[in-house]
C-alpha positions as CSV (number, residue, x, y, z in Angstrom):
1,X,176.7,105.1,78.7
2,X,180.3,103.7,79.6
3,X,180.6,100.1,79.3
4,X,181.6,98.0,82.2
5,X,185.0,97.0,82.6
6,X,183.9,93.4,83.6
7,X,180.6,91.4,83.7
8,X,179.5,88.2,84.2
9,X,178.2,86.3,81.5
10,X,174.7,85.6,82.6
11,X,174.9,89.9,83.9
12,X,175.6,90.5,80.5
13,X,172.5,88.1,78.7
14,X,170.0,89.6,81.6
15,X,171.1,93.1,80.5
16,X,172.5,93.6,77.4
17,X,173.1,97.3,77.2
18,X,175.8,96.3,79.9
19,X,178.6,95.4,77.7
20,X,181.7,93.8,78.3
21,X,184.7,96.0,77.3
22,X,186.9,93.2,77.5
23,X,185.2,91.6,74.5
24,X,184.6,94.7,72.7
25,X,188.1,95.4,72.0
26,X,188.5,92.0,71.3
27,X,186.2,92.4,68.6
28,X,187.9,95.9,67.7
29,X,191.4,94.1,68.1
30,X,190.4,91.3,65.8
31,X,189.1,93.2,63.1
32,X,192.2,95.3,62.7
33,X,194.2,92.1,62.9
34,X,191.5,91.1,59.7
35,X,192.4,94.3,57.8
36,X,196.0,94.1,57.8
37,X,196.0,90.2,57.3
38,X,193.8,91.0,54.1
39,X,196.4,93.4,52.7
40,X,199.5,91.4,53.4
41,X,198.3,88.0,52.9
42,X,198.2,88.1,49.0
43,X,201.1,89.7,47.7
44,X,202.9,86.3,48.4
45,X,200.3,84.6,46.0
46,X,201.0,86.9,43.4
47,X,203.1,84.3,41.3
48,X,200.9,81.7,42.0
49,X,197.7,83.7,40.8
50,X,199.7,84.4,37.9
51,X,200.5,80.8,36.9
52,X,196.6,79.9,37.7
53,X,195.2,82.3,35.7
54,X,197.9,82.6,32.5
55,X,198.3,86.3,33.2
56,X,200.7,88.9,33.7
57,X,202.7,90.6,36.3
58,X,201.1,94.0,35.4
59,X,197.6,92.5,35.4
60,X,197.8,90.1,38.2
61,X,198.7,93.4,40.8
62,X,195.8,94.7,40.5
63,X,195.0,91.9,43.2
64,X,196.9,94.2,45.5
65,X,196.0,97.3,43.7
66,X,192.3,96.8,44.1
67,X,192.1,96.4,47.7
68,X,194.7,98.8,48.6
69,X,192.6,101.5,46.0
70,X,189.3,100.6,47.9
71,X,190.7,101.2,51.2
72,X,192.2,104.6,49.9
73,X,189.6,106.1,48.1
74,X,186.5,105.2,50.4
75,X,188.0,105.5,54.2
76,X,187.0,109.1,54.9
77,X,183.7,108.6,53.5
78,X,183.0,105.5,55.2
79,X,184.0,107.1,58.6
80,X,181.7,110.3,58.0
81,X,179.2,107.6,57.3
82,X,179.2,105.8,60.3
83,X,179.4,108.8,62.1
84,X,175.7,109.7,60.7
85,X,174.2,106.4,60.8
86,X,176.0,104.9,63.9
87,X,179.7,103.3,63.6
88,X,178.6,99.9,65.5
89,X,175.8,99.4,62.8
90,X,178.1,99.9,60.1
91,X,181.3,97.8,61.5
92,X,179.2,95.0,61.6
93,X,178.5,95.4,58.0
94,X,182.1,96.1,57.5
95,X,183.2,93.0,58.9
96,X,180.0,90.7,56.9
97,X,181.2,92.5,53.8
98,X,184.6,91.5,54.3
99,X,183.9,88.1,55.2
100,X,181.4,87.2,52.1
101,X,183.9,89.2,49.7
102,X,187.0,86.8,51.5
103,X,184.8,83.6,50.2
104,X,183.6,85.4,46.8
105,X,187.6,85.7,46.8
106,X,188.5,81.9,47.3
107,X,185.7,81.0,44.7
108,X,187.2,83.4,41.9
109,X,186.7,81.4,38.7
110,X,188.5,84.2,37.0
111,X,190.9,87.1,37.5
112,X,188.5,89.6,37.1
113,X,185.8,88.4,39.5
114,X,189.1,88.4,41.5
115,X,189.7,91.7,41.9
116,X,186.6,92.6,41.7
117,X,185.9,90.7,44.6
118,X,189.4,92.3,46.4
119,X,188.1,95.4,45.5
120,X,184.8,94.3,47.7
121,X,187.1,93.2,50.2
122,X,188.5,96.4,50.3
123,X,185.6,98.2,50.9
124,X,185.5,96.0,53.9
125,X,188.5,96.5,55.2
126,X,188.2,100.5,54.8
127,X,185.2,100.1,56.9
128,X,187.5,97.9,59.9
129,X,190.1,100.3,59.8
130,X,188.9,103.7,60.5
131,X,185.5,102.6,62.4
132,X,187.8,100.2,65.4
133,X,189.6,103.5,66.1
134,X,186.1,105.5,66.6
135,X,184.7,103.3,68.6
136,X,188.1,102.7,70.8
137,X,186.7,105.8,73.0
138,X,183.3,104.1,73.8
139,X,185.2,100.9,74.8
140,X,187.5,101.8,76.8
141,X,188.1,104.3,79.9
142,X,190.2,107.0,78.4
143,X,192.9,106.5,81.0
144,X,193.4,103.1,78.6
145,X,192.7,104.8,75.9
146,X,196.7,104.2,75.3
147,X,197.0,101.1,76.1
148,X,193.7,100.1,73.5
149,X,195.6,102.4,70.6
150,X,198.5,100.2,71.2
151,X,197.1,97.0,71.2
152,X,195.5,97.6,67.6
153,X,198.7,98.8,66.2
154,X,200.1,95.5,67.5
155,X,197.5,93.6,66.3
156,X,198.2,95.2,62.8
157,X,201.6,95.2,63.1
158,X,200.8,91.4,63.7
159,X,199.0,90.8,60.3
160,X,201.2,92.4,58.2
161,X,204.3,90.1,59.5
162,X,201.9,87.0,59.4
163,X,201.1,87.8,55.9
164,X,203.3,86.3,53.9
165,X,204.6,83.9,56.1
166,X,200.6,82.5,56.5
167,X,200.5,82.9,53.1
168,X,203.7,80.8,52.1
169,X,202.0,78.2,54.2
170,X,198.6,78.5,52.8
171,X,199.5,78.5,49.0
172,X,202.2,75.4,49.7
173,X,199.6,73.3,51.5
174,X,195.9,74.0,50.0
175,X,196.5,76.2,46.7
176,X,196.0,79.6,46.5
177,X,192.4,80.0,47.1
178,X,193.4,79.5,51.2
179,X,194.7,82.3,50.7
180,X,191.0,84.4,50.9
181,X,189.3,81.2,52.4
182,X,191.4,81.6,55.6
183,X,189.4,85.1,56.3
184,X,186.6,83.7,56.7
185,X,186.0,81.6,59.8
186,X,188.0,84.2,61.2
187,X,185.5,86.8,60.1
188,X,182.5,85.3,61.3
189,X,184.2,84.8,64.4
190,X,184.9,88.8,64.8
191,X,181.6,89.4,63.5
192,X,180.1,87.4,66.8
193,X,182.4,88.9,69.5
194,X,181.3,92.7,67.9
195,X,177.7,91.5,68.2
196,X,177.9,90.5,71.2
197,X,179.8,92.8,73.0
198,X,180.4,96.4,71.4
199,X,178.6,99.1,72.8
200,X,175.8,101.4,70.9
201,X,177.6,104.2,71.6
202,X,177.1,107.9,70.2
203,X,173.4,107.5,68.5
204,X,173.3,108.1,64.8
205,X,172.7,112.0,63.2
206,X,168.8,112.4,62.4
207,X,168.2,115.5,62.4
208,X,167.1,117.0,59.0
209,X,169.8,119.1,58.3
210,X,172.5,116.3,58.1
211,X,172.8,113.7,55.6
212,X,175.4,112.1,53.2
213,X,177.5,114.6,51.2
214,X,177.4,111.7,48.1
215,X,178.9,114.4,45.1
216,X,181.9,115.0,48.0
217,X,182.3,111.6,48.0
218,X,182.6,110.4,44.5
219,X,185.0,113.8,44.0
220,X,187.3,112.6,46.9
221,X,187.0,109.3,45.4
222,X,188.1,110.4,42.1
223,X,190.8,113.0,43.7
224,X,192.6,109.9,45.8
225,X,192.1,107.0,43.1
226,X,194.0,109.3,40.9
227,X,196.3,110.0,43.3
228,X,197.1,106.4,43.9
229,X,197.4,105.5,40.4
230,X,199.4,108.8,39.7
231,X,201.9,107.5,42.5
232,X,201.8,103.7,41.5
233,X,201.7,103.1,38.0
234,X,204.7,103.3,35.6
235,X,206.9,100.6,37.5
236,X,209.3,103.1,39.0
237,X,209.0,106.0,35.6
238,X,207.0,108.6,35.6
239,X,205.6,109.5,32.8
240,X,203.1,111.7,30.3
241,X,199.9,109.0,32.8
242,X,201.4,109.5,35.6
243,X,201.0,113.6,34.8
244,X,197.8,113.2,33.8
245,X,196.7,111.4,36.6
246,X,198.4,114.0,39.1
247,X,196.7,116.7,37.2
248,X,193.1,115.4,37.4
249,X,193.8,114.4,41.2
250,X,194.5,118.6,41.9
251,X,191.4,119.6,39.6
252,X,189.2,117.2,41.4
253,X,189.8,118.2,44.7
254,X,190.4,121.7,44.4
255,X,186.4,121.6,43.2
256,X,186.1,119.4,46.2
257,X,187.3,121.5,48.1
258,X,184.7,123.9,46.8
259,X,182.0,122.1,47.2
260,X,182.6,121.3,50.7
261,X,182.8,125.1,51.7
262,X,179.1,125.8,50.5
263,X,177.4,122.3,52.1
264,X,175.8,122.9,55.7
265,X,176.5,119.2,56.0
266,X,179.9,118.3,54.0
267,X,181.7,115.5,53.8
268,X,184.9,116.8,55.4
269,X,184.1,120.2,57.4
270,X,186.7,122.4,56.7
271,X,186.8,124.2,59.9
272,X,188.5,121.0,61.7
273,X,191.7,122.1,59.9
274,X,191.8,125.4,62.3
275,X,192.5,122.6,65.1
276,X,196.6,122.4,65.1
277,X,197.2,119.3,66.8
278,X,195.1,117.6,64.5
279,X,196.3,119.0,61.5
280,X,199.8,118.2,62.7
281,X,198.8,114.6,63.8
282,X,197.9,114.5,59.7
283,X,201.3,115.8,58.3
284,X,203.4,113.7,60.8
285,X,201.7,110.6,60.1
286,X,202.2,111.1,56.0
287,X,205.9,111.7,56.5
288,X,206.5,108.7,59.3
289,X,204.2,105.9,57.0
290,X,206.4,107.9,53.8
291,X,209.8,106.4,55.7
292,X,208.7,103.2,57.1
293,X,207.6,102.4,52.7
294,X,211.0,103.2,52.2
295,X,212.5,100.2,54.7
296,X,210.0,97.8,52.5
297,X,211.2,98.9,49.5
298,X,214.9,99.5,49.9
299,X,215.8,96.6,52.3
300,X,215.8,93.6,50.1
301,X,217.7,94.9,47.6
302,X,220.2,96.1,50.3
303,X,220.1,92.5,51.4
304,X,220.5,90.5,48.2
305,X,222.6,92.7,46.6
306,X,224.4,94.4,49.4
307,X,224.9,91.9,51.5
308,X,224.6,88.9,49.6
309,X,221.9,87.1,51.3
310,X,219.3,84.4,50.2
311,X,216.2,85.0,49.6
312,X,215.1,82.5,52.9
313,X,217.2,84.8,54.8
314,X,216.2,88.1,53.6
315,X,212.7,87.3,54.4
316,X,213.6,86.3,58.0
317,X,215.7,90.2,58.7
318,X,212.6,91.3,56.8
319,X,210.3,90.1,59.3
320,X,212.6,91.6,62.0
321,X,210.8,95.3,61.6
322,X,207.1,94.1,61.8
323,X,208.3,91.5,64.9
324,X,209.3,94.8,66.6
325,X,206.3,96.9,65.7
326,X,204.2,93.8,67.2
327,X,205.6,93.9,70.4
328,X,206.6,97.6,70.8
329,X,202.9,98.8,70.5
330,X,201.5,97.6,74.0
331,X,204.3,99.1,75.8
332,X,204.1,102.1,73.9
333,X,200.5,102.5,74.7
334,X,201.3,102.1,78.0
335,X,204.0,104.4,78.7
336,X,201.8,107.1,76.2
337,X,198.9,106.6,79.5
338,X,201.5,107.2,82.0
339,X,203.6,109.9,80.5
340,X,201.2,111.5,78.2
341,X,200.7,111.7,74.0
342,X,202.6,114.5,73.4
343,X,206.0,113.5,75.0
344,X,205.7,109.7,73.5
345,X,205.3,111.3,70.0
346,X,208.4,113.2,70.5
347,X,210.1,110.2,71.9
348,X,208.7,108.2,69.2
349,X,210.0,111.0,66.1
350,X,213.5,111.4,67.5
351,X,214.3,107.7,68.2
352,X,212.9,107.5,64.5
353,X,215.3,109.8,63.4
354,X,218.5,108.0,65.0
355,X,216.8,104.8,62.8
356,X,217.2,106.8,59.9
357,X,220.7,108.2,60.5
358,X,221.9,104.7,61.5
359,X,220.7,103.4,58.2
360,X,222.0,106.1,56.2
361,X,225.3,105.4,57.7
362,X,225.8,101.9,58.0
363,X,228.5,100.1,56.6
364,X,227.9,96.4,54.5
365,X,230.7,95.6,57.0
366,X,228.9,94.9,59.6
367,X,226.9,92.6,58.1
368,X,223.0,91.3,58.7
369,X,223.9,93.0,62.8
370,X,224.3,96.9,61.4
371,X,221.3,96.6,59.5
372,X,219.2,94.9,62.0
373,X,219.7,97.2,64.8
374,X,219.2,100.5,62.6
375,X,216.1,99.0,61.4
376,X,214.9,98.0,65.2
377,X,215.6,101.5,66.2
378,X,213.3,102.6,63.3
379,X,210.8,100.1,63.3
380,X,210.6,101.2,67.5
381,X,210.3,104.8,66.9
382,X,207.6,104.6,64.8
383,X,205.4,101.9,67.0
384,X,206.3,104.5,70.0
385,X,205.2,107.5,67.2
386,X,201.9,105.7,66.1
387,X,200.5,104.7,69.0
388,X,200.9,108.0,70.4
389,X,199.7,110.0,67.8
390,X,196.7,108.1,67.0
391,X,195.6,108.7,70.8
392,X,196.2,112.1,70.3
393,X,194.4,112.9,67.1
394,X,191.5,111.2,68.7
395,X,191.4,112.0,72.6
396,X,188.7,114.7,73.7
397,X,187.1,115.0,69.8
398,X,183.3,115.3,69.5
399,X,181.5,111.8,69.0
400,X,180.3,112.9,65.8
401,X,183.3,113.4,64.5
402,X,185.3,110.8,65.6
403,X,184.6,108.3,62.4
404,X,185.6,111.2,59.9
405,X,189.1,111.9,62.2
406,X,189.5,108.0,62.3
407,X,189.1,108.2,58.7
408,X,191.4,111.0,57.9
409,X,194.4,109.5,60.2
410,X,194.3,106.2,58.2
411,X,194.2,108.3,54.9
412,X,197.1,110.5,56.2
413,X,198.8,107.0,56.5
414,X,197.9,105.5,52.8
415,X,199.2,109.0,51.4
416,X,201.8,108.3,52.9
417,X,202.7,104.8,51.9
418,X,201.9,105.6,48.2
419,X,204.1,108.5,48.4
420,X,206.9,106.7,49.6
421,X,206.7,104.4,47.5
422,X,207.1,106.6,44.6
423,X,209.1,109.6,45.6
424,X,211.5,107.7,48.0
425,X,211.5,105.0,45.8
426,X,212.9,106.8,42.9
427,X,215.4,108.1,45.4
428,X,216.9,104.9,45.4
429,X,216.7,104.4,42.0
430,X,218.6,107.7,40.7
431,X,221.6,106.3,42.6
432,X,221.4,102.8,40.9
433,X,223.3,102.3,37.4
434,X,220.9,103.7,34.7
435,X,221.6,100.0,32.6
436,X,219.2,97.9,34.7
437,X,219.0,96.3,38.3
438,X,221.4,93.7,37.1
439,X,224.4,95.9,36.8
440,X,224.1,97.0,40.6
441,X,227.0,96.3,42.9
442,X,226.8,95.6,46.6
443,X,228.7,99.2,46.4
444,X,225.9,100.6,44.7
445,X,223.2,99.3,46.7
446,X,224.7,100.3,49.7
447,X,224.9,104.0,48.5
448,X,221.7,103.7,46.9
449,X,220.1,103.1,50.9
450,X,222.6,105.3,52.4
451,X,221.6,108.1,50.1
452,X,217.7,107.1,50.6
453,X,217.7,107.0,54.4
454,X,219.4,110.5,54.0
455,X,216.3,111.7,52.7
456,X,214.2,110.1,55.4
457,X,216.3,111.7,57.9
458,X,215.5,114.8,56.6
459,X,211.6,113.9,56.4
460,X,211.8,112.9,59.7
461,X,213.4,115.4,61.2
462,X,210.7,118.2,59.3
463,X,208.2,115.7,61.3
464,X,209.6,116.2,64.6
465,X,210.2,120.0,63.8
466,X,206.1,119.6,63.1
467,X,205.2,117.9,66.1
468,X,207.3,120.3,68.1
469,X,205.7,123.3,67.1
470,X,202.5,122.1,67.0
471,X,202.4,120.1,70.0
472,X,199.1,121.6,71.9
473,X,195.7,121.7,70.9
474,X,194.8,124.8,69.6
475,X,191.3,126.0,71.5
476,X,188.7,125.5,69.2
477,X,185.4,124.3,69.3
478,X,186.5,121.2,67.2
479,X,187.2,119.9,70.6
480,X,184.7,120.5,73.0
């Protein structure tokens, strides 16, 4: 059943299965928002947390590490879940998880009931993120469908900026515990308005040849936590770990890969793959999240060192690409409703590009300007991009299939991010003198981002080359 676009209140208490789709994706909106917020929101804290607890850098991470390992490791399983036991069901316990783990958080007596607690949090999170996209199509008309894709990247595009500016805020004014403590009104809050207002939707699988696929699980768990580690331990070196690591990561999922091929029920049915357009939503949306880590990483350093800029103000150009990413996305879902998916993801790949070539070029002449508008141009290519290709991944797929798509796109994405941060990361590195961060010039730096955003021009270019050729759905009945 289709929810109602608008209902009166006292409609909607006489007859609830007549839900209000304006407060559904307020729910949906908020819990992104949540998610992002959650992820963001801590990394300022990081010195604090290490002061409070007497520990080190390399221990005090894992604050990050935890959450962003949870999210990683569990988000296609937890979209395959909800897809068999019914994704409203299962967001609601997403969002209560994430809102008693935020309070476990804030009442941390130690650093490892911390991240344990993150870790928790995580889970959470993982649950937010892949189950508001699934359950965008049974909230919304599809000719919004857009429009609802584009609010939720704004609205995550939102959290991340806030994070660390919140956070400064928090951690200044009420210690770093406000930091987790903030989550929570704001959780229950979400937690009512999806209650209240999202629809039942698709009914759960029950018949008895589906259940859980729980050994594909823990192997795709144990394929992407060493994956992640693989790509984020070693501070920049990769070493004789890091090796390891990769090497367990291919073993475990090429038997995962195995497994999956003899289940009737699997965790991941390899038959989606034959769909092109989905597998080249995948691949694009690794190599675009891939670039945008690489504007994270590299811009600081281009700014301090580069440009000469205090840290105040290299937070505040920092803050420039998110700003833009916040207030692209609605527009972008918008014109992706009127023009179409498939052109807005082009649009959104090539005006990436120019981002990238306009950062690989630009001179520390032209100041804090230069590198502001090459990173506007990027940071608006890939709002245009992401709104676009999330709609198209997830227009016209089955219902049961929807929370295992959702959950692959926002894998695609963490890959992505992880990758990025290693491979392009060392990109920049390799151009910086070998004795140490300290010895790098503002020549140095410059050629060490003109050299990186080469790369990504190159990466970005493969992605429109991608999208190009695999633009149209491939018949299949994946999608019908």
């Amino acid at each position: 059943m289709k929810p109602a676009i608008a209902e009166p209140l006292s409609t909607i208490a006489d007859n609830p299965p007549q839900r209000s789709a304006h407060g559904a994706l307020a729910s949906l909106a908020l819990a992104t928002l949540l998610a992002s917020l959650g992820a963001s929101v801590a990394s300022v804290g990081l010195p604090v947390l290490a002061q409070a607890f007497d520990a080190s850098f390399q221990l005090v991470q894992w604050v990050v590490l935890a959450y962003l390992l949870a999210i990683t490791t569990l988000i296609v399983s937890l979209g395959r879940l909800g897809d068999l036991i019914g994704r409203r069901k299962l967001l609601l316990a997403g969002i209560a998880l994430f809102t008693l783990a935020s309070a476990l958080c804030g009442l941390a007596p130690s650093l490892w009931l911390l991240i344990a607690a993150r870790a928790l949090q995580g889970v959470g999170a993982a649950i937010m993120m892949t189950l508001t996209l699934a359950l965008v199509g049974e909230t919304v008309d599809k000719a919004r469908t857009g429009s609802a894709m584009g609010l939720l990247a704004t609205l995550s595009a939102v959290g991340t900026a806030l994070g660390p500016s919140l956070g400064g805020v928090l951690i200044s004014g009420f210690g770093w515990q406000a930091l987790f403590l903030v989550n929570v009104p704001l959780g229950l809050l979400t937690l009512s308005l999806a209650w209240r207002f999202l629809p039942a939707g698709y009914p759960a699988q029950k018949t008895g040849r589906v259940g859980f696929d729980g050994l594909g699980t823990l192997l795709l768990a144990f394929t992407l936590g060493a994956y992640a580690l693989a790509m984020t331990l070693g501070r920049g070196s990769f070493g004789a770990l890091n090796i390891g690591l990769l090497l367990a990561a291919v073993l475990s999922g090429g038997w995962f890969v195995r497994t999956q091929k003899r289940l009737a029920s699997p965790l991941i049915p390899l038959p989606m793959f034959r769909d092109r357009l989905l597998v080249s939503g995948l691949a694009t949306s690794a190599l675009v999240a891939a670039i945008m880590m690489a504007t994270l990483l590299v811009g600081p350093f281009y700014l301090a060192i580069a440009l000469g800029l205090p840290p105040t103000t290299v937070g505040l150009v920092l803050a420039a690409g998110p700003c833009v990413a916040a207030f692209a996305g609605m527009p972008a879902g918008r014109l992706a409703d009127r023009f179409g998916v498939r052109l807005m993801r082009l649009a959104g790949l090539a005006t990436l590009m120019l981002g990238c070539l306009l950062l690989s070029l630009v001179p520390p002449a032209l100041g804090i300007a230069g590198y502001a508008v090459a990173i506007v141009v990027t940071t608006l290519g890939y709002a245009m991009f992401q709104t676009a290709n999330n709609t198209s991944v997830m227009a016209e797929l089955p219902a049961h299939q929807r929370g295992a798509i959702a959950g692959l796109l926002n894998l695609s994405r963490n890959l992505g991010f992880l990758t990025g941060a290693s491979l392009l990361g060392a990109v920049f590195a390799s151009a910086l003198p070998t004795n140490g961060i300290g010895a790098t010039t503002p020549e140095t730096a410059a050629h060490g981002l003109h050299v990186t955003f080469a790369i990504a021009f190159a990466m970005a270019g493969l992605a429109l080359l991608i999208a190009l050729k695999y633009r149209d759905p491939e018949p299949s009945p994946e999608r019908q």
